[in-house]
N, C-alpha and C positions, 0 to 999 in steps of 0.2 A: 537550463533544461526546459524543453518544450511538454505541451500536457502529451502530444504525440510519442514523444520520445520515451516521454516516462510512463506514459498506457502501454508501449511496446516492451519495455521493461520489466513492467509489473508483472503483464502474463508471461511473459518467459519464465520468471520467478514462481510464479504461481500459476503454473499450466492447468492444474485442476479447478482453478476460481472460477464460477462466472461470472463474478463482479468484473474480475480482470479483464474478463474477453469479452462483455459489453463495451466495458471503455474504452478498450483499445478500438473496437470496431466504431464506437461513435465517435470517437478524437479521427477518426479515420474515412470518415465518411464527409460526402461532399457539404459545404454549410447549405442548410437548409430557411428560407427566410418564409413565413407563412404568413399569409394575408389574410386579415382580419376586417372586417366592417358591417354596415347593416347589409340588406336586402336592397338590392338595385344601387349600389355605392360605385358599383363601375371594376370590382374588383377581378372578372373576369375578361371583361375587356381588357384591363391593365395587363393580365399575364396573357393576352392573346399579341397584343402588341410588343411585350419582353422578349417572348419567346416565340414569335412568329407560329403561332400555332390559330389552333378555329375551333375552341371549346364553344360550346351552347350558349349566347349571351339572350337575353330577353327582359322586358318589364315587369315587375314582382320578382326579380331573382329568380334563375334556372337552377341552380348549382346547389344538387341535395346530397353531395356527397365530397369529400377531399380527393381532390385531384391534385397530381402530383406532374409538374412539366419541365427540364431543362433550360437554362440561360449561362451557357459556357458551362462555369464547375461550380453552378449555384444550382441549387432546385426551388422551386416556387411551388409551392402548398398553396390551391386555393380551395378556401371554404365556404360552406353554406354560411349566407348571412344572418348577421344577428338578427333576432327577434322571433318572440314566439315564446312557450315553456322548452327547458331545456338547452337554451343556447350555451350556457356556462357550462353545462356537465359534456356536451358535446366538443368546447371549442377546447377547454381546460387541459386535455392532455395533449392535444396539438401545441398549444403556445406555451406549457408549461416544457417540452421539447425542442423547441427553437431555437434555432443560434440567434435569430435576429428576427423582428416582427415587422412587417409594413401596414401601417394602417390606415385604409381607403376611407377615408370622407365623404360622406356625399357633401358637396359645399349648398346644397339646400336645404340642408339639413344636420348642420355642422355638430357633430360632436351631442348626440341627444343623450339622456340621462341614462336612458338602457344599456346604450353602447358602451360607458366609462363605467358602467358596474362593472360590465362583465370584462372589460379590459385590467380593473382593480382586482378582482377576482383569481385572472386566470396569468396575467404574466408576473414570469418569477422576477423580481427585484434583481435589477444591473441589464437586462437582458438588452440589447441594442434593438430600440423601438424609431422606424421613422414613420411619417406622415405626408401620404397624398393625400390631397385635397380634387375631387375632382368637380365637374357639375357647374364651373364656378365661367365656362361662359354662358349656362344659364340665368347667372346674377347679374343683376341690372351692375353696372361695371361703378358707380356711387359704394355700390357695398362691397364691392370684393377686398376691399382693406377691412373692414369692418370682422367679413366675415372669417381671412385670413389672422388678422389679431385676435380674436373669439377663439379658433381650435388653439393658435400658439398658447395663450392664456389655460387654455383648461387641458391640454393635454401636456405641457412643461410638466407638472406634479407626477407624470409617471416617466421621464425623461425620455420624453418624446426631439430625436433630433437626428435628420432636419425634420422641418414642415418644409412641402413643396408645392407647388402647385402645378397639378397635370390634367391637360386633356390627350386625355387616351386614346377618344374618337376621330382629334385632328392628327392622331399621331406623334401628338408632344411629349415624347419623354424625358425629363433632365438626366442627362449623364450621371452616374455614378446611386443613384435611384437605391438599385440593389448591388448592395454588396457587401463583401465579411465583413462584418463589424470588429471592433477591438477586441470584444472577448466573449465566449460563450459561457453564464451559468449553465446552461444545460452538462456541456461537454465536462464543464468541473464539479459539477454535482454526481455524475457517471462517475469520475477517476475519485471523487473524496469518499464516494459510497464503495470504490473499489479497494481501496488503500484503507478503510475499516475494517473491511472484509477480512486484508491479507493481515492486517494485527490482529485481530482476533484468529486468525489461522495460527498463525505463529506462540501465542499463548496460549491456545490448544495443545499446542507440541508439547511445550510441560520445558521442564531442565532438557539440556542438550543430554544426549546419550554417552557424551564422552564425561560431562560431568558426574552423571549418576555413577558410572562404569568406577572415575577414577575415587569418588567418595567411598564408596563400596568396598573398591580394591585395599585403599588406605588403611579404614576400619577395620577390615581381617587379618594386614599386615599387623598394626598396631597392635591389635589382640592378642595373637599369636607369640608375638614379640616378649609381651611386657607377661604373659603365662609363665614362656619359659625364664624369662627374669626375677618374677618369684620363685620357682621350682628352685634355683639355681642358686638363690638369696638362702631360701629354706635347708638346702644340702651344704653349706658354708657352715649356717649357723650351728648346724648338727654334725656339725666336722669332718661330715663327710668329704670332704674338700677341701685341701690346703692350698693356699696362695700360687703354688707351683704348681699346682694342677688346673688353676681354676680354667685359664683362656682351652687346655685342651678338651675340659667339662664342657663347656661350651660349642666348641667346634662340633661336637659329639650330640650332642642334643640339635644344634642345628640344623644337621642332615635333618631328621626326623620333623620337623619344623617346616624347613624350607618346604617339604614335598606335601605338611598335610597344608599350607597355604597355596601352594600351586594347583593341587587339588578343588579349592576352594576358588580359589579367582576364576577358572575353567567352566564353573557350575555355574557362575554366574551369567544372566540374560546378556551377551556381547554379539557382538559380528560375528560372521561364521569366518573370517578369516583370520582371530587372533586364537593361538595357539598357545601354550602353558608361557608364564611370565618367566624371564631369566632372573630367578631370584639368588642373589650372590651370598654366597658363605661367609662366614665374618674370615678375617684372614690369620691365617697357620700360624702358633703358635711363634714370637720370636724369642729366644733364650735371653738375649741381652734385656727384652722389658722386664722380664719376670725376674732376673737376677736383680734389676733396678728396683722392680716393686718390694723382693725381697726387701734389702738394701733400706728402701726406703722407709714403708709403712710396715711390713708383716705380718703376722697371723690374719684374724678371720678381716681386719678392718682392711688391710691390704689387698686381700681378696677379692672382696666386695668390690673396690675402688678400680682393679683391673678389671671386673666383667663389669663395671655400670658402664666401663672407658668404652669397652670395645660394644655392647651391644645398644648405646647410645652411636656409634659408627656404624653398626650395622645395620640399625633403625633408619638411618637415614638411607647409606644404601637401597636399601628393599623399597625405599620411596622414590628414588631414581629410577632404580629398575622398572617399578610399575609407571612410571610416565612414558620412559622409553619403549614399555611393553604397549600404551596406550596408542602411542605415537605411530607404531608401526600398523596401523591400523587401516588398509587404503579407505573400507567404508566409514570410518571414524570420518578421516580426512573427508571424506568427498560429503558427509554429513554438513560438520563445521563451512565447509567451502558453497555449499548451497543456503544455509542458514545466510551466512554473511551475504549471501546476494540478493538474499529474501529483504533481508532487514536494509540493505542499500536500496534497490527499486523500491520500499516503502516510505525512504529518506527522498528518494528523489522524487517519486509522487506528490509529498508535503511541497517539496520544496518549487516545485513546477506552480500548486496550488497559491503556494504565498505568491510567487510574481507573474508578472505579466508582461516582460521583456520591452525591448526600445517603443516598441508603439503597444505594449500588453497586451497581442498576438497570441493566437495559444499553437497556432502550427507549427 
């Protein structure tokens, strides 16, 4: 599962998130790589030569604002250069958005103290950082190893790779310069802040609606039930009931029963489409049991032992019915059926998150 696939996912699951519909639009958007360096490092010239364009170049840096230019299905962010108050608050949410950084050197100036703050500062950890070096057929040609080893040396700690060395002005630019890197913190920091969002959405929702429904349903069947099974225990004990009558005592009492639970299930918060539960009658008296009951047990303990039989049978019944009454539910269904897609697009978000595919690609 790619982060695209699974930013595509997520919002469909979660069409009301905006977490969702961030991520899916930045997994979706072209890789952006954003140049960084001081003031006069050449980094305009460089995207003037990429992408054949004619941005402002000049001595002391022209470029007080991010410009944003095309090279194929890359875009090039170029920025004001460092230095001065404020470069870190300015550059910070640029390079903290990056899929990839390039950063311009002046090779007369390789790598000064200002510049590696604010590169320690503002790029997020993993983020794919390389290195032009420019400037450097201004260096007497004795130090250009010198000063090539210096940036490798001090800009490796932020995994800087490659280092390259470009002249802009002659038109030199090494192949493959810009371009996607293996993987974007930016673009996984979007889908893991969005795949938060949607569990926390989802735990919001509380118990599913078919589990409160069937707890509910249960609990009044049950009650109901075990009312009329003392009522029924009480009329035995007081004789009002002999073993030969008891299953039709029962059948009789059930009516009464069944309807004030149907009643009941009805009232409760459901779908507008579920309609009184089919809750089923214990079943008609058979003469052969009750001559056996006779036969067997008789008087009141006989009795007892027939209606615990059958309305232990009918208990369970009535909790078939109410599943089957559950079941018949289209909105129930079509609840359950979006839950489960919810909680997959948030399985497959994680799981996009943990890898990073044959070359750890997120597209």
């Amino acid at each position: 599962m790619t982060l695209v696939s699974a930013a595509k996912h997520l919002e469909h699951a979660f069409p009301d998130l905006p977490e969702a519909r961030i991520a899916r639009e930045r997994c979706l958007a072209p890789w952006t790589v954003v140049l960084v360096g001081r003031r006069s490092a050449g980094k305009t010239t460089l995207v003037n030569q990429l992408a054949d364009t004619h941005l402002p170049t000049g001595l002391g840096g022209v470029t007080s604002e991010a410009q944003e230019v095309s090279v194929g299905d890359v875009h090039l962010l170029d920025t004001p250069g460092i230095g001065g108050r404020g470069a870190i608050d300015r550059l910070m949410p640029l390079v903290e958005d990056a899929d990839a950084v390039l950063w311009v050197v002046d090779g007369l100036h390789p790598l000064t103290l200002s510049e590696r703050r604010v590169m320690r500062e503002c790029l997020r950890p993993g983020t794919p950082l390389a290195v032009a070096v420019t400037h450097l057929d201004l260096v007497d040609p004795e130090d250009v190893d010198d000063v090539l080893a210096r940036v490798s040396t001090l800009a490796s700690p932020l995994g800087a790779d490659p280092i390259l060395r470009v002249d802009a002005r002659a038109g030199r630019i090494p192949e493959g310069l810009v371009r996607p890197g293996d993987t974007s913190p930016a673009r996984r920091a979007k889908l893991r802040r969005a795949a938060d969002a949607a569990d926390a959405a989802l735990v919001a929702l509380g118990p599913l609606a078919l589990e409160a429904l069937r707890s509910d349903a249960r609990a009044i069947w049950t009650a109901t039930v075990a009312s009329m099974r003392a009522d029924l225990e009480q009329a035995i004990d007081a004789g009002l009931v002999h073993v030969g009558a008891t299953l039709d005592r029962l059948r009789g009492l059930s009516v009464e029963a069944r309807s004030d639970v149907s009643k009941a299930l009805v009232a409760l918060p459901s779908p507008d489409d579920l309609g009184p539960p089919r809750i089923p009658l214990p079943p008609a008296p058979a003469r052969t049991l009750v001559s056996e009951a006779l036969g067997s047990w008789g008087g009141l303990e006989g009795a007892r032992r027939v209606m615990r039989a059958h309305i232990a049978q009918w208990l369970a019944d009535g909790h078939l019915a109410i599943e089957e009454w559950l079941e018949g539910s289209a909105t129930l269904a079509d609840e359950v059926a979006r839950r489960a897609r919810a909680h997959a697009a948030v399985a497959e978000a994680r799981s996009a998150l943990a890898s990073r595919g044959p070359r750890g690609g997120d597209t």
